[in-house]
Structures are given as structure tokens and as C-alpha cells.
ROFILUM-324279 format. One record per atom (N, C-alpha, C): chain; atom name; x, y, z; residue number from 1. Coordinates in pm, 1 decimal, padded with zeros to 6 digits. Each point is the difference from the previous one (the first is absolute). Example, Ala and Ser with C-alpha at 12.3 -4.5 7.8 and 13.67 -1.06 7.14 Angstrom:
# ROFILUM-324279
+-------+------+----------+----------+----------+-----+
! chain ! atom !        u !        v !        w !   n !
+-------+------+----------+----------+----------+-----+
!     A !    N !  01319.0 ! -00569.0 !  00780.0 !   1 !
!     A !   CA ! -00089.0 !  00119.0 !  00000.0 !   1 !
!     A !    C !  00090.0 !  00120.0 !  00000.0 !   1 !
!     A !    N ! -00035.0 !  00105.0 ! -00072.0 !   2 !
!     A !   CA !  00082.0 !  00119.0 !  00006.0 !   2 !
!     A !    C ! -00077.0 !  00109.0 !  00073.0 !   2 !
+-------+------+----------+----------+----------+-----+
***
This chain:
# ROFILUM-324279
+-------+------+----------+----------+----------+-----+
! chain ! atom !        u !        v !        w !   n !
+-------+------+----------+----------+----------+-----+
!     A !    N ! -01721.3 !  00244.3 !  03335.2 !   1 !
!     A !   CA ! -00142.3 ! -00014.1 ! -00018.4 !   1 !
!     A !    C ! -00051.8 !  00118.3 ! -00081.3 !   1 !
!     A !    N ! -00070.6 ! -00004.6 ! -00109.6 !   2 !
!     A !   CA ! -00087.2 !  00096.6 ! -00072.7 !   2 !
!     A !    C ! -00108.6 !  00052.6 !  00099.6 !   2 !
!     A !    N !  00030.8 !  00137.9 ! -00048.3 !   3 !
!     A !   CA ! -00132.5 !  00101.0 !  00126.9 !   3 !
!     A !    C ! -00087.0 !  00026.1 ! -00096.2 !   3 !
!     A !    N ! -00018.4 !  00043.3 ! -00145.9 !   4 !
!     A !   CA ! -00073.9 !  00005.7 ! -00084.6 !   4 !
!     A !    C !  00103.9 ! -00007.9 ! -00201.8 !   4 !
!     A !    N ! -00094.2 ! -00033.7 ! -00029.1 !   5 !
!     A !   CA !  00021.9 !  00046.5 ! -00163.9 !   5 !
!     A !    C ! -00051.6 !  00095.2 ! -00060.2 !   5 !
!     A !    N !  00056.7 !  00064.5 ! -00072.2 !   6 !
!     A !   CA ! -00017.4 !  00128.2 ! -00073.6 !   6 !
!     A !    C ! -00021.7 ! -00022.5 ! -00162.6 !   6 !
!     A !    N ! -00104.5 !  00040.1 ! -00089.7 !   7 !
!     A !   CA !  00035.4 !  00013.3 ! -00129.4 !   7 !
!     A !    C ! -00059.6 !  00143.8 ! -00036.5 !   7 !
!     A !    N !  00113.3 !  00104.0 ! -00060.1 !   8 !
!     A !   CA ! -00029.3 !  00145.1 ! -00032.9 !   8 !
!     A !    C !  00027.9 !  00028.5 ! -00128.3 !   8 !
!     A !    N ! -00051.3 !  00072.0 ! -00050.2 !   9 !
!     A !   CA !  00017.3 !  00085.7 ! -00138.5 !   9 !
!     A !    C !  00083.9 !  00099.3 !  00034.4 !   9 !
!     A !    N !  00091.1 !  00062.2 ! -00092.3 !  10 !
!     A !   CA !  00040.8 !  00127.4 !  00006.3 !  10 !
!     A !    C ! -00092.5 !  00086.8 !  00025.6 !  10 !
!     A !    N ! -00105.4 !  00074.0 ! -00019.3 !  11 !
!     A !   CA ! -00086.2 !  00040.4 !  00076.6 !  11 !
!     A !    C ! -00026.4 !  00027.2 !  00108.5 !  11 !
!     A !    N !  00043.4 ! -00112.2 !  00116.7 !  12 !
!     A !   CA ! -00042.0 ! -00029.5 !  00100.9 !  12 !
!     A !    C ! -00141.6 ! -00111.6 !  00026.6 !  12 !
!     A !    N ! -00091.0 ! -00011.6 ! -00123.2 !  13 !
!     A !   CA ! -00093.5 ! -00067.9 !  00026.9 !  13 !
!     A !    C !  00030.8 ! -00154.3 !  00066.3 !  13 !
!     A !    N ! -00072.1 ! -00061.1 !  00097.2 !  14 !
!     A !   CA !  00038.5 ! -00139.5 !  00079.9 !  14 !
!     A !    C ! -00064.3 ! -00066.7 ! -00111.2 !  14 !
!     A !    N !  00065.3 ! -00092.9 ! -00035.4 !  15 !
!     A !   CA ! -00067.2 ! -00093.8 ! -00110.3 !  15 !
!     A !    C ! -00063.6 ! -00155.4 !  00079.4 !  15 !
!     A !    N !  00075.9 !  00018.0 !  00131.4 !  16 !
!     A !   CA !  00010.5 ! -00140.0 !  00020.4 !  16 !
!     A !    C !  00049.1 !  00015.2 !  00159.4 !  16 !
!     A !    N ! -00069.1 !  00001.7 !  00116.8 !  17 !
!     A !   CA !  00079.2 ! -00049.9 !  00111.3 !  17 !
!     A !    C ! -00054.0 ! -00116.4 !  00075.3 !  17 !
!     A !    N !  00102.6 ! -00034.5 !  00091.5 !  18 !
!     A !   CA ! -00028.4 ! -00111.6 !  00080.9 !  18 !
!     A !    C !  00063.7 ! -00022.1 !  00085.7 !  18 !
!     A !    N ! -00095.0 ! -00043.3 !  00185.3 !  19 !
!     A !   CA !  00060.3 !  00101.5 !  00089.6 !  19 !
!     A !    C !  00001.6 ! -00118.8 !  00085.3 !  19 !
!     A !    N !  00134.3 ! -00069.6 !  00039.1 !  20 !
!     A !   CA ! -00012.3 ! -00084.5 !  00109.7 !  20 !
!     A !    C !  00033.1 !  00064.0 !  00175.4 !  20 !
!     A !    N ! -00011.7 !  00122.5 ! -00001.7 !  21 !
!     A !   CA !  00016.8 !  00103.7 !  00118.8 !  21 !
!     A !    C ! -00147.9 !  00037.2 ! -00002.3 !  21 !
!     A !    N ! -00080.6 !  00023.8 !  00122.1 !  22 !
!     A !   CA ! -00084.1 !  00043.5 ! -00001.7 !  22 !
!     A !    C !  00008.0 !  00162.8 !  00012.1 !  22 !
!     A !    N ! -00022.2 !  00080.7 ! -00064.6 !  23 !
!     A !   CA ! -00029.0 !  00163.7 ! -00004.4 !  23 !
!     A !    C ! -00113.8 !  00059.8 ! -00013.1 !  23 !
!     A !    N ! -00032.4 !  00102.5 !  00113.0 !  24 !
!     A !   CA ! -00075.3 !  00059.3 ! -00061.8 !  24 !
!     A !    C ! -00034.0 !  00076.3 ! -00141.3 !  24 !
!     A !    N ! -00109.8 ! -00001.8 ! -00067.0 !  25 !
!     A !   CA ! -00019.1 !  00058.0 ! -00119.7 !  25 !
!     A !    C !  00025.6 !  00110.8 ! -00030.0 !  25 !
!     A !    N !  00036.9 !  00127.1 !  00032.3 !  26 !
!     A !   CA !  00062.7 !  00117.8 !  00022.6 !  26 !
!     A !    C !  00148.6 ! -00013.2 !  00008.9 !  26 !
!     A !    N !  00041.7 ! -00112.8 !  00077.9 !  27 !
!     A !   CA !  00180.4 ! -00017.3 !  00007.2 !  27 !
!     A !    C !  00007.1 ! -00075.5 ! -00132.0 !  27 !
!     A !    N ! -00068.5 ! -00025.5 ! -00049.1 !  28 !
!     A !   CA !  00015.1 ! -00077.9 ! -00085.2 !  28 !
!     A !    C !  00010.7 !  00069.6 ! -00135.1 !  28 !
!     A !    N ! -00092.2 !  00069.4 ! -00009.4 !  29 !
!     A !   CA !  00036.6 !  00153.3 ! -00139.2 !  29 !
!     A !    C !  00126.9 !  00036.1 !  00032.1 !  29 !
!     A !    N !  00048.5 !  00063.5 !  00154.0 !  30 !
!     A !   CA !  00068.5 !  00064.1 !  00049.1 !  30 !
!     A !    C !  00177.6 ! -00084.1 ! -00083.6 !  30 !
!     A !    N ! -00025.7 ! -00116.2 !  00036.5 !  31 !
!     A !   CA !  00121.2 ! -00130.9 ! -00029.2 !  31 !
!     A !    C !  00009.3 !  00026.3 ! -00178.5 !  31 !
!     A !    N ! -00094.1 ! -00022.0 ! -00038.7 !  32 !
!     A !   CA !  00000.6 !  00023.5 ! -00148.7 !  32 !
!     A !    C !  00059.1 !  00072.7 ! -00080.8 !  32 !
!     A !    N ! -00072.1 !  00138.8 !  00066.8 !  33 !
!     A !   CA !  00074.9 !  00108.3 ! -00052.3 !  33 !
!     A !    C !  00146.7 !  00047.0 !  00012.9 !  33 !
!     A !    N !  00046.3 ! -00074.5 !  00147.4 !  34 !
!     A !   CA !  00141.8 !  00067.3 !  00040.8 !  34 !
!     A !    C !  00082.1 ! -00140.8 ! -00096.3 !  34 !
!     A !    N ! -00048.5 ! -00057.1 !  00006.7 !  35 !
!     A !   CA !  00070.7 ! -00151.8 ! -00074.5 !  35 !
!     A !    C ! -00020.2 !  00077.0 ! -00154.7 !  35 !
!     A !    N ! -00073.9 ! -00001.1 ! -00025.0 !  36 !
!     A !   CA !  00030.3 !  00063.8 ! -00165.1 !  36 !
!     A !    C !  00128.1 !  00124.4 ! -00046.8 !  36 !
!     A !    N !  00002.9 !  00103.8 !  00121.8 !  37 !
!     A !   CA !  00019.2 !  00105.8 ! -00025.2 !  37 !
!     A !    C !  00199.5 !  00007.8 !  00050.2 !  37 !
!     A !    N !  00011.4 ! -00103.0 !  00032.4 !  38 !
!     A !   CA !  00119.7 ! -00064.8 !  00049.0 !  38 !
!     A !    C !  00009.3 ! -00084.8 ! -00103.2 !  38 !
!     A !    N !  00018.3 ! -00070.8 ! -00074.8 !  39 !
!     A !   CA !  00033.2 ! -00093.7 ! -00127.8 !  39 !
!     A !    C ! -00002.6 !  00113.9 ! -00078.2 !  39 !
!     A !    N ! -00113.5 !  00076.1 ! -00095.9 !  40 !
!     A !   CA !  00018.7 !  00044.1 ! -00061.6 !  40 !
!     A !    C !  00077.4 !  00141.9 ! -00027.3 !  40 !
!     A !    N !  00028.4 !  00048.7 !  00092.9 !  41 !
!     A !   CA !  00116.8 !  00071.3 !  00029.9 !  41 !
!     A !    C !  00154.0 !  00005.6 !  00019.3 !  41 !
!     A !    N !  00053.6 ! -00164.2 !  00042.8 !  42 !
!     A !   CA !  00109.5 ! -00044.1 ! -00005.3 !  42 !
!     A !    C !  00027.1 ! -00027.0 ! -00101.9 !  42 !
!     A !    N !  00157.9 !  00053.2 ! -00038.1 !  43 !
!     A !   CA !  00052.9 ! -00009.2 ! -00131.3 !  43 !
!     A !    C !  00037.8 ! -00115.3 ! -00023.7 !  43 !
!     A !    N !  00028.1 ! -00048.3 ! -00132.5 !  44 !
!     A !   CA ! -00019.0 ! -00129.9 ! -00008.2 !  44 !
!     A !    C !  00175.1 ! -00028.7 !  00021.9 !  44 !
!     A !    N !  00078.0 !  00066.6 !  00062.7 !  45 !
!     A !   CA !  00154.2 ! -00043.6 ! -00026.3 !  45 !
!     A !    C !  00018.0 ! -00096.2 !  00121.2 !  45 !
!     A !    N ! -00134.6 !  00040.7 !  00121.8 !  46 !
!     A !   CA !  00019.1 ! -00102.8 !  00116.5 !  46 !
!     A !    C ! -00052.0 ! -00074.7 !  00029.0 !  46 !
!     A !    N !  00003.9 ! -00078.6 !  00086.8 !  47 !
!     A !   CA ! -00081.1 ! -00186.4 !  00026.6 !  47 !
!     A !    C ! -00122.4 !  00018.6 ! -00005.6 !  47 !
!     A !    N ! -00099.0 ! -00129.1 ! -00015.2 !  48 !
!     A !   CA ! -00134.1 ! -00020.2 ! -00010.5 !  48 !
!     A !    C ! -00054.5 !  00015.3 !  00171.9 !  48 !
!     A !    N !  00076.7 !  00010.2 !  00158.2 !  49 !
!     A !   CA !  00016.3 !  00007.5 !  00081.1 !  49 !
!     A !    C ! -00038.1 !  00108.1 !  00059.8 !  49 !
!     A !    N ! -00075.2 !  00008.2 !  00085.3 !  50 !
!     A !   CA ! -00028.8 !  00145.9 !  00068.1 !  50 !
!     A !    C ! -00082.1 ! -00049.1 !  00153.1 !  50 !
!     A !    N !  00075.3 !  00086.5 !  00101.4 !  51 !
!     A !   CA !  00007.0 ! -00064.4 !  00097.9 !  51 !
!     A !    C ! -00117.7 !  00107.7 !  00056.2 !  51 !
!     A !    N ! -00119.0 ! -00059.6 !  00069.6 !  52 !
!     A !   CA ! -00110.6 !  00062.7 !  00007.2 !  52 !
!     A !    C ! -00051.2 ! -00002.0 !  00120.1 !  52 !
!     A !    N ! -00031.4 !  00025.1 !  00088.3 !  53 !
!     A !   CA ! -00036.5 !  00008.5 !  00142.9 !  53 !
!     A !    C !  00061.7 ! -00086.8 !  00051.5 !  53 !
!     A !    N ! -00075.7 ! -00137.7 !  00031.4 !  54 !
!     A !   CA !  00101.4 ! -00116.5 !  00084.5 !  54 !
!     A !    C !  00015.5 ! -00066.2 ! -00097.4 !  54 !
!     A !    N ! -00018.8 !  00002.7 ! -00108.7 !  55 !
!     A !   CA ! -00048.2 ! -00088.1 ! -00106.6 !  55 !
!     A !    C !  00124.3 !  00057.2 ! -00125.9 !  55 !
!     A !    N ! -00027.1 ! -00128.8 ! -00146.4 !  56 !
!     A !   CA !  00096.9 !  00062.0 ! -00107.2 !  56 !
!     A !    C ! -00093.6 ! -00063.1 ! -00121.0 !  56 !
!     A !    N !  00001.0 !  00172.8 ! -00095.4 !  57 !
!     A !   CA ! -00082.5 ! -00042.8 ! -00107.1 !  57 !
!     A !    C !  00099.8 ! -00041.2 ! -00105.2 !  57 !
!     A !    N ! -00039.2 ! -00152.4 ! -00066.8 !  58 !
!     A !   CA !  00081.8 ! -00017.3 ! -00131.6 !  58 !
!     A !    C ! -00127.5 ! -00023.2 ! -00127.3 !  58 !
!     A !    N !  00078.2 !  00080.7 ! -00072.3 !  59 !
!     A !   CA ! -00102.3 !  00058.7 ! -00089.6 !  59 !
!     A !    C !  00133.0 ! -00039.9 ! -00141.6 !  59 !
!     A !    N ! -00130.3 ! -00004.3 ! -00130.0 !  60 !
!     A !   CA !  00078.1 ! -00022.0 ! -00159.7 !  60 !
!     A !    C ! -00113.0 !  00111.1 ! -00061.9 !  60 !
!     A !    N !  00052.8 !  00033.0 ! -00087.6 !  61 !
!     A !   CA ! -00094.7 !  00072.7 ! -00082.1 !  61 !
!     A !    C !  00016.0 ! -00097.2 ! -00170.2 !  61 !
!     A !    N ! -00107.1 ! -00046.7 ! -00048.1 !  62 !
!     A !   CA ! -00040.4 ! -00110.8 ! -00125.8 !  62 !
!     A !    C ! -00075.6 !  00114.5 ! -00076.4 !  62 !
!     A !    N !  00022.3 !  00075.3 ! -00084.1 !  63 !
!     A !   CA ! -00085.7 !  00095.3 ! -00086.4 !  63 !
!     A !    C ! -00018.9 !  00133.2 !  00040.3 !  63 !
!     A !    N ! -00114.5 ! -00011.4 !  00026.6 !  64 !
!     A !   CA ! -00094.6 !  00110.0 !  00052.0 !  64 !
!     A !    C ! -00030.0 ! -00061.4 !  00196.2 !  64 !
!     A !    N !  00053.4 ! -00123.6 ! -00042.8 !  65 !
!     A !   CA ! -00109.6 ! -00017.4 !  00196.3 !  65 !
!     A !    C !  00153.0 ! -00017.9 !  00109.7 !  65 !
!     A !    N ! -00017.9 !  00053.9 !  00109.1 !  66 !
!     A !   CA !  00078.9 ! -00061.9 !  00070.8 !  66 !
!     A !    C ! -00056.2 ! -00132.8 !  00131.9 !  66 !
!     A !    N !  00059.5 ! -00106.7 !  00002.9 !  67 !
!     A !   CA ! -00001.1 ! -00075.9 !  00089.2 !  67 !
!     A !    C !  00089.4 !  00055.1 !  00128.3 !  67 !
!     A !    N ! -00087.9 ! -00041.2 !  00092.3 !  68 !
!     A !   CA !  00081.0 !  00028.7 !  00138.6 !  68 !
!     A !    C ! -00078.9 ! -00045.4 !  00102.6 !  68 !
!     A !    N !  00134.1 ! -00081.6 !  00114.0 !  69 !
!     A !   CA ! -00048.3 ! -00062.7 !  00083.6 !  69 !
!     A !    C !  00085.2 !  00051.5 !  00125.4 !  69 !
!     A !    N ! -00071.7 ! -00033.1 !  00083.5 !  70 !
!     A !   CA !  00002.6 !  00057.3 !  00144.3 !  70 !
!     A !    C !  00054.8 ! -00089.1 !  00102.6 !  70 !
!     A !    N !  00124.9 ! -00003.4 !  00005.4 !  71 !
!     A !   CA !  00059.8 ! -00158.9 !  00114.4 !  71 !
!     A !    C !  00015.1 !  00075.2 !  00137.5 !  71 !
!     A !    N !  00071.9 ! -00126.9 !  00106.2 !  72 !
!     A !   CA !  00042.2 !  00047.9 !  00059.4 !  72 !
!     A !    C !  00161.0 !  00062.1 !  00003.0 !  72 !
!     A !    N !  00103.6 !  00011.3 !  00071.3 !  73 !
!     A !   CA !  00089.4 !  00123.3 ! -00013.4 !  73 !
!     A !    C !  00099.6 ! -00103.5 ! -00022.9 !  73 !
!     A !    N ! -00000.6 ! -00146.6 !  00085.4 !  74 !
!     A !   CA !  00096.0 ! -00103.1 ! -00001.3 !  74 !
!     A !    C ! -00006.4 ! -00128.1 ! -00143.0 !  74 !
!     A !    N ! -00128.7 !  00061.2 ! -00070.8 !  75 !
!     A !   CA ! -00039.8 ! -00133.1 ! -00097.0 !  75 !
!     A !    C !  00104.5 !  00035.5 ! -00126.2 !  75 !
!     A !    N !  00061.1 ! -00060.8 ! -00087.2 !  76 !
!     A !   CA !  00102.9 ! -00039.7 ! -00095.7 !  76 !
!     A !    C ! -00068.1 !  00113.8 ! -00139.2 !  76 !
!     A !    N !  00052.4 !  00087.0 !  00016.2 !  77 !
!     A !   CA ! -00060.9 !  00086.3 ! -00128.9 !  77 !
!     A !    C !  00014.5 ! -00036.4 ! -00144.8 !  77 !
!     A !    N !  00125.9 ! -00062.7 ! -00051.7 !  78 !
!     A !   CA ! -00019.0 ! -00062.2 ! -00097.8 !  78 !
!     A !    C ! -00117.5 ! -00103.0 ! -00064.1 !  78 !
!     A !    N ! -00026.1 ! -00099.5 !  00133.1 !  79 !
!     A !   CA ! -00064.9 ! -00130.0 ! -00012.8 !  79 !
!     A !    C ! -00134.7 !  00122.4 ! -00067.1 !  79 !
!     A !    N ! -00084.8 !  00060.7 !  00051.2 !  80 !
!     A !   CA ! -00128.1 !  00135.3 !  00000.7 !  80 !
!     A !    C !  00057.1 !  00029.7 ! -00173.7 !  80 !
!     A !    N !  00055.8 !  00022.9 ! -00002.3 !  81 !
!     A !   CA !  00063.2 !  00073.3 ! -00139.1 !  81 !
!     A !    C ! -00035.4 ! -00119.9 ! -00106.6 !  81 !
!     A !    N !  00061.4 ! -00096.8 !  00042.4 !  82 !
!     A !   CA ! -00068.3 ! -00143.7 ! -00090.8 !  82 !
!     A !    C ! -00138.2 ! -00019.1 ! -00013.9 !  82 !
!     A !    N ! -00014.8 ! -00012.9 !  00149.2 !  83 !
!     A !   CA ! -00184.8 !  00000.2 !  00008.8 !  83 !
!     A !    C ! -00038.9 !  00071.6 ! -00092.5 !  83 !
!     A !    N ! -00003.7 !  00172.1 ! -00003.5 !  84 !
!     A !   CA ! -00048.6 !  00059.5 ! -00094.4 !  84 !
!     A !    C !  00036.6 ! -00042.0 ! -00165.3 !  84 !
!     A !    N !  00117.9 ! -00056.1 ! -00019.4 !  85 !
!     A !   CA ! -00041.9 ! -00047.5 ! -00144.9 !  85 !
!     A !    C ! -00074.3 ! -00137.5 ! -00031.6 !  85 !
!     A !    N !  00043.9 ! -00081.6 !  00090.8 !  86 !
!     A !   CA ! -00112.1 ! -00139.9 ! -00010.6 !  86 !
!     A !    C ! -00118.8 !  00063.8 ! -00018.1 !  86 !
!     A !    N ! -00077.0 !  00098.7 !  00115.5 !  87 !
!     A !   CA ! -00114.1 !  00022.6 ! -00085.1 !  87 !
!     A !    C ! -00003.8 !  00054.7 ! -00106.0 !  87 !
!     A !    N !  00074.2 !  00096.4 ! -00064.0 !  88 !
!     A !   CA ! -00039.7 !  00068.5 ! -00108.3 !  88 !
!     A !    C !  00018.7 ! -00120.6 ! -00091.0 !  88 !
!     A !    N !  00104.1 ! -00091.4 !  00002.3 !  89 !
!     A !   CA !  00002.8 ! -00109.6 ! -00060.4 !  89 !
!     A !    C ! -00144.1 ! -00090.7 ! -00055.0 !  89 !
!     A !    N ! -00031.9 ! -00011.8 !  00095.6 !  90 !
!     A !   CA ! -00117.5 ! -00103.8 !  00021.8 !  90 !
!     A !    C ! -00135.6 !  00072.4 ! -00038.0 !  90 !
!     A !    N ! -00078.5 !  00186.0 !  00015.3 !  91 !
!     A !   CA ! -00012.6 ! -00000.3 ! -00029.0 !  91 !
!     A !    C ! -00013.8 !  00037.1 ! -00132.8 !  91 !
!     A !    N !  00110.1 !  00065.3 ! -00084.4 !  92 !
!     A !   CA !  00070.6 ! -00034.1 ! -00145.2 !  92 !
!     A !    C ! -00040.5 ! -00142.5 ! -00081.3 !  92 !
!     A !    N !  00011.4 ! -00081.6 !  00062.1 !  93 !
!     A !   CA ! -00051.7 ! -00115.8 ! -00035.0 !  93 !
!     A !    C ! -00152.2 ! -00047.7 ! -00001.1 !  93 !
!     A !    N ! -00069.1 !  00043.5 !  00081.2 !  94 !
!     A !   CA ! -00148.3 ! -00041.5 !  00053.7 !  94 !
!     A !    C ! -00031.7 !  00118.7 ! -00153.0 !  94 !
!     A !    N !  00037.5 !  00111.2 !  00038.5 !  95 !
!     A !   CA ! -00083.1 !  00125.9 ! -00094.0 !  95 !
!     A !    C !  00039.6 !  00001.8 ! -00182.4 !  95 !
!     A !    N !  00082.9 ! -00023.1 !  00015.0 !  96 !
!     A !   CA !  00077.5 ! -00016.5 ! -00120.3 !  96 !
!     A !    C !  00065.2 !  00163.7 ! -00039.7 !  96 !
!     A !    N !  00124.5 !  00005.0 !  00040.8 !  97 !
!     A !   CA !  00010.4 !  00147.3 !  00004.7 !  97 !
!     A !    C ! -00041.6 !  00114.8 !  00077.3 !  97 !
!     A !    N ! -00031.5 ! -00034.7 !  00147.1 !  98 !
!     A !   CA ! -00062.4 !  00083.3 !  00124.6 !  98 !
!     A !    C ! -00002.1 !  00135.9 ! -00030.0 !  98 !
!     A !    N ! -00109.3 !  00074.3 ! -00001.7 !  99 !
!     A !   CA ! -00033.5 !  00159.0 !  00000.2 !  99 !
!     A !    C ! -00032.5 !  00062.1 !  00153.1 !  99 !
!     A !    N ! -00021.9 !  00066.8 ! -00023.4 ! 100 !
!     A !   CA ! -00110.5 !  00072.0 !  00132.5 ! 100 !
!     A !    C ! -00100.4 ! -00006.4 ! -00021.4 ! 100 !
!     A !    N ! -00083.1 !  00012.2 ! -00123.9 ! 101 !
!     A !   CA ! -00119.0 ! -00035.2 ! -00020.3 ! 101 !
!     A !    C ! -00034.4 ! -00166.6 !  00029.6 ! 101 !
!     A !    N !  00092.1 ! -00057.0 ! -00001.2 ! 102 !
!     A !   CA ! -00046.2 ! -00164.5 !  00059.5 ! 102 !
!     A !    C ! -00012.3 ! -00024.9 !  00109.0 ! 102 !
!     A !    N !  00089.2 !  00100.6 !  00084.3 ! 103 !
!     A !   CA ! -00022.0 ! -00015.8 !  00167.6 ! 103 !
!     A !    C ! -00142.0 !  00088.3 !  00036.3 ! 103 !
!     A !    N !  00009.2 !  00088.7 ! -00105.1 ! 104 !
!     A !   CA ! -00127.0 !  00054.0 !  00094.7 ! 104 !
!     A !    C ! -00154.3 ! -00121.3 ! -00070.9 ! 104 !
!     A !    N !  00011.7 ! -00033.9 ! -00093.6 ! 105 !
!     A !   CA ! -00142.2 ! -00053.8 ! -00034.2 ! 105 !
!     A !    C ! -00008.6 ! -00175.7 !  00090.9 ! 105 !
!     A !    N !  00136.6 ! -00008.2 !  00052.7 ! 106 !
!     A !   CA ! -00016.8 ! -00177.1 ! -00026.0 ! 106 !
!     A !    C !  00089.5 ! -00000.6 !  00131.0 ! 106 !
!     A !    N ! -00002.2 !  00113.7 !  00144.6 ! 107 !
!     A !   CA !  00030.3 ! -00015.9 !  00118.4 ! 107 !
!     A !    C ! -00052.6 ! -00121.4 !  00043.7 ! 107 !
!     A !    N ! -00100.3 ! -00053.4 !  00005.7 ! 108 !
!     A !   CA ! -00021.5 ! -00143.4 !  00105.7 ! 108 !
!     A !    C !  00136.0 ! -00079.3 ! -00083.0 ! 108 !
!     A !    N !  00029.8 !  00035.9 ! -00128.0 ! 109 !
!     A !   CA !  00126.9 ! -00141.6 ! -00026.3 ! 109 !
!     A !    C !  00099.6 !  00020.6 !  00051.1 ! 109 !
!     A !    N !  00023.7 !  00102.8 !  00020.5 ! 110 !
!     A !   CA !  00132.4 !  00111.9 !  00061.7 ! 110 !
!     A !    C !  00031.9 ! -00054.8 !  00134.2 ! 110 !
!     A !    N ! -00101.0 !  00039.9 !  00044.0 ! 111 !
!     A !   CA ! -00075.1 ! -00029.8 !  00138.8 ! 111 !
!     A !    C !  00052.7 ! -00148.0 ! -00001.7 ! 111 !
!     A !    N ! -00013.6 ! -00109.6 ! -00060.7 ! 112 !
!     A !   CA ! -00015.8 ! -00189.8 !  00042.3 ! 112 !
!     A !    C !  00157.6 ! -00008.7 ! -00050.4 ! 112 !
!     A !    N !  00091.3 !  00066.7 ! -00089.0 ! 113 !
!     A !   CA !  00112.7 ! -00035.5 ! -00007.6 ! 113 !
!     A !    C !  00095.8 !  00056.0 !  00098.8 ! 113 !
!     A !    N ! -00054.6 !  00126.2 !  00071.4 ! 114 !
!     A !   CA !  00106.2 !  00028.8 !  00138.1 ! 114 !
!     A !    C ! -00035.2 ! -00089.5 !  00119.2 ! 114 !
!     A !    N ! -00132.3 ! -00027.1 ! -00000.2 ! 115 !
!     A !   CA ! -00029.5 ! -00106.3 !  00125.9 ! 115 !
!     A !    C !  00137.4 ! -00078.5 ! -00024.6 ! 115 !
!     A !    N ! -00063.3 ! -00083.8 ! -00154.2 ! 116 !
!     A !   CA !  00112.6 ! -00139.1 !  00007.4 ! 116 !
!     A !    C !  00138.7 !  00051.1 ! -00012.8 ! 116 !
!     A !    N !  00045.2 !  00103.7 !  00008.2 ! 117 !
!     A !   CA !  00155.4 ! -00042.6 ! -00015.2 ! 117 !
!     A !    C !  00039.1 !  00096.3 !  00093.9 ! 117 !
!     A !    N ! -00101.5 !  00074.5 !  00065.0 ! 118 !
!     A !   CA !  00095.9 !  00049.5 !  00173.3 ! 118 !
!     A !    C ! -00110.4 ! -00066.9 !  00132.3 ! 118 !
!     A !    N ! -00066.1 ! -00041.2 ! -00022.5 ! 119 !
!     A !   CA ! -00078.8 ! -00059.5 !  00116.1 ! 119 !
!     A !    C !  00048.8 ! -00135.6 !  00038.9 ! 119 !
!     A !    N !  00046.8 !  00011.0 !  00128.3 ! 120 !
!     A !   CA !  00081.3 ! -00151.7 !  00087.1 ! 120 !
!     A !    C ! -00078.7 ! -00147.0 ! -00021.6 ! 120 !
+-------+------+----------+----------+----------+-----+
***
């Protein structure tokens, strides 16, 4: 099961989250930041995999942004690894060439294509 989605800049800036765990707003910076600072620190010679409280973040980095999602510890990490390119796939396709500047101006679309392709 997805606990949340992540979309980050090298930076650190959140471009994009979405939280099917309820958190407080403070744990929730708190999640952000340690989730950023853990991807972007791991060298790239090892897995997209990182095993995180009870939980495991699988994360891709596409450019400048990284995707990363938040499962549980038993869910199929590859299948997550796909997920993340179907979307970049899809939206690649919707945007024509996906930026960061498209996620940040045109989030409600962002927003209606993760409903439809992770919502049951």
C-alpha cells in the first residue's frame, strides 16, 4: 500500500506531494526533509530501495526531480519502480516533454492523473 508520494527537486523543494497516511503537518516537513536528504545522498551505485522506519522508500530520479513513494515493507518493490515510470510516462505524454515547471503550474492535472492510476 502507498503511505504517500513524493515529487522533489534537487534542491529539496516539494514540487508535488500526496498523502494517503494521515500526518501531522510538522511530521510532515519532518518526512520530507529526511526523505530528500536520504535519496539525495545515496550514491547512485545502489538500489532505488531504502528501508525506512516500518516502511520502504522507492524512489527514481527523471532530470532534476526525484519521484518517490512510500510502501509498505512487504509490497513488491519493483512493481513501485514501474509505477514510477508509468507516471512519468503518462505524464510525458499529457505535458509533452514533462518539466518541473509543468508540475508546479498545472498540479490539479498532476493531481487527477495519480488519482487515476494509483487510486483502487
Amino acid at each position: 500500500m502507498i503511505r504517500f508520494i513524493l515529487l522533489q527537486n534537487r534542491s529539496g523543494k516539494t514540487r508535488l506531494s500526496k498523502w494517503y497516511t494521515a500526518y501531522e503537518e510538522d511530521e510532515r516537513e519532518k518526512i520530507k526533509q529526511e526523505v530528500h536528504r536520504m535519496i539525495t545522498t545515496r550514491e547512485s551505485k545502489y538500489t532505488n530501495f531504502i528501508e525506512w522506519r516500518k516502511y520502504k522508500i522507492v524512489y527514481r530520479r527523471y532530470a532534476g526531480l526525484y519521484f518517490s513513494f512510500c510502501i509498505d515493507l512487504n509490497d513488491n518493490d519493483l512493481a513501485y519502480l514501474e509505477n514510477i515510470h508509468l507516471l512519468v510516462e503518462v505524464l510525458d505524454h499529457y505535458f509533452g516533454n514533462v518539466c518541473e515547471l509543468d508540475l508546479v503550474f498545472n498540479c490539479h492535472k498532476v493531481y487527477m492523473a495519480i488519482d487515476e492510476l494509483f487510486l483502487p
